[in-house]
NUVEXZA-467380 format. One line per 3 residues: number of its first residue (from 1); their letters; for each residue x, y negated, z negated of C-alpha. Coordinates in steps of 0.25 Angstrom, whole numbers, plus 2048, in hexadecimal, padded with zeros to 3 digits. Example, Ala and Ser with C-alpha at 12.3 -4.5 7.8 and 13.67 -1.06 7.14 Angstrom:
% NUVEXZA-467380
1	AS	831 812 7E1; 837 804 7E3
This chain:
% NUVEXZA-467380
1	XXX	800 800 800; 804 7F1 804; 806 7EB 7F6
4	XXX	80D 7E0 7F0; 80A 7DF 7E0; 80E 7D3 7D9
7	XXX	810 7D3 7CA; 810 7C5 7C2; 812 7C3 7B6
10	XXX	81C 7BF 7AA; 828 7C5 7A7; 82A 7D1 79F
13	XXX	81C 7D4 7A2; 81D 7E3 7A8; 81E 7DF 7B9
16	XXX	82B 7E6 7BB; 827 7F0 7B2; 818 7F3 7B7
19	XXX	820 7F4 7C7; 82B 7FF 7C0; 81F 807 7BB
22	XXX	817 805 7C7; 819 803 7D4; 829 804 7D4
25	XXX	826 811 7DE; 81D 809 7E6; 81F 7FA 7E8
28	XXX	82C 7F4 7EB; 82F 7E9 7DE; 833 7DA 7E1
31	XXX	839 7D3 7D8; 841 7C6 7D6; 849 7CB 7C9
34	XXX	84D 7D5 7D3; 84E 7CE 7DF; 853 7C0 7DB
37	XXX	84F 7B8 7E6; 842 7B4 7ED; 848 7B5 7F9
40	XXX	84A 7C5 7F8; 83E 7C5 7EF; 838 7C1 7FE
43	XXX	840 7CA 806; 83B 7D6 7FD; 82C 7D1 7FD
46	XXX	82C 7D0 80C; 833 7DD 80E; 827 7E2 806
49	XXX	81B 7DC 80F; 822 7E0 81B; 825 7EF 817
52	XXX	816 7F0 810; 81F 7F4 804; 816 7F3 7F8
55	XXX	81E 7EA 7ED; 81D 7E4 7E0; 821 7D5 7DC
58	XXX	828 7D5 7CD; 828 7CA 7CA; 821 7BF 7C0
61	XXX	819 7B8 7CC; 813 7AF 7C1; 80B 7A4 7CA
64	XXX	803 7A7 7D5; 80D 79F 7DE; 818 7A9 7DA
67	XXX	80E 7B6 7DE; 80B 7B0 7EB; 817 7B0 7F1
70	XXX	813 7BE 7F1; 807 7BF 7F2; 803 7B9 800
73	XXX	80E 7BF 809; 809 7CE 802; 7FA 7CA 806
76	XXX	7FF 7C6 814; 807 7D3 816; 7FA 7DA 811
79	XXX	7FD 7E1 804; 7F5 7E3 7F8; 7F8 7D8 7EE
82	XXX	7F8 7DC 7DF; 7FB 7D3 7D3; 7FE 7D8 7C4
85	XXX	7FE 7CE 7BB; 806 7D2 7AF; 801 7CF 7A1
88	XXX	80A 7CC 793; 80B 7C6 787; 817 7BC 788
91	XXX	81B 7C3 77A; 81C 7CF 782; 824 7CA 78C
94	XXX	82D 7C5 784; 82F 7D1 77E; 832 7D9 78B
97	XXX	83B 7CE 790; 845 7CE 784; 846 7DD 786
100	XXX	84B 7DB 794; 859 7D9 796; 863 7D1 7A1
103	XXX	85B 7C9 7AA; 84E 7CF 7A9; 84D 7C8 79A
106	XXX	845 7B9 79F; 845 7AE 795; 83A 7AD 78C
109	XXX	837 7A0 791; 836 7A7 79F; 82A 7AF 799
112	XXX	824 7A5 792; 824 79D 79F; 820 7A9 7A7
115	XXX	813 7A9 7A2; 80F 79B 7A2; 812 79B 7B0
118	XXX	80A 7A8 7B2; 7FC 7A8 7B9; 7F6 7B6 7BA
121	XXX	7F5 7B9 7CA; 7E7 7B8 7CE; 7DF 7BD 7DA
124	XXX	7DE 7AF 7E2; 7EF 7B3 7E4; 7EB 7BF 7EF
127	XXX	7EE 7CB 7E5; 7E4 7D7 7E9; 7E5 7DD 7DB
130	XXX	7E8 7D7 7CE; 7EE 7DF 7C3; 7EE 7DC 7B6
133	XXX	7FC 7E1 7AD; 7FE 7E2 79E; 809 7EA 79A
136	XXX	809 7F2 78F; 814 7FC 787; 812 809 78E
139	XXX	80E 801 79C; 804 7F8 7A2; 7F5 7F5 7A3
142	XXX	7F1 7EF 7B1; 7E1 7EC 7B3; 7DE 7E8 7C1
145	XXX	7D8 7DC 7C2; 7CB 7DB 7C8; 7C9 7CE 7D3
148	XX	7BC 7C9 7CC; 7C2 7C7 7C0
């Protein structure tokens, strides 16, 4: 299936670890941690929409101009468009951050500001499924999200 899945969301809140769990044998994973620059972020993404390679955006994608980037050229090549929004207290993000190590550890003030800046992605954005994401211990709950709502 034609599918480009776009999580948003803090971080610490679960994205990388709900694409591990997931659709690691599935979706190809785009990432800027990874990638480093929107340049080969782009180069990957198009790669993807010409291959009809299904794929997952990691990253926070916290406003909807971040998600559109996205979202319109996946709606043009005519893949399926699904959001997860990811869901967590800032206490428990902090908590998961200071257990990460290196560069993966953001600043709490990052988080903090993570999640003032955040705006839930919202069916006006193109998506054709929205999934809500809480994470819990032993994994997550996702509860799709019904258009009339």
């Amino acid at each position: 299936m034609m599918e480009m899945i776009l999580f948003s969301g803090i971080p610490a809140a679960g994205k990388s670890r709900l694409f591990k769990e997931r659709f690691v044998d599935t979706h190809l994973r785009i990432n800027l941690d990874m990638l480093r620059t929107r340049h080969r972020e782009s180069l990957l993404v198009n790669a993807c929409l010409e291959a009809k390679q299904p794929f997952v955006v990691d990253n926070t994608n916290l406003t909807p101009e971040h998600r559109a980037r996205y979202i319109a050229p996946a709606r043009a090549a005519r893949f399926r468009v699904v959001g997860y929004r990811f869901h967590i207290a800032l206490a428990e993000a902090i908590t998961r951050n200071a257990a990460r190590t290196g560069r993966a550890m953001v600043p709490e003030h990052a988080l903090r500001s993570a999640l003032r800046q955040w705006q839930p992605p919202d069916w006006a954005e193109g998506f054709d499924a929205l999934i809500e994401v809480w994470s819990e211990d032993d994994g997550f709950q996702l509860l799709e999200i019904d258009r009339a709502q």
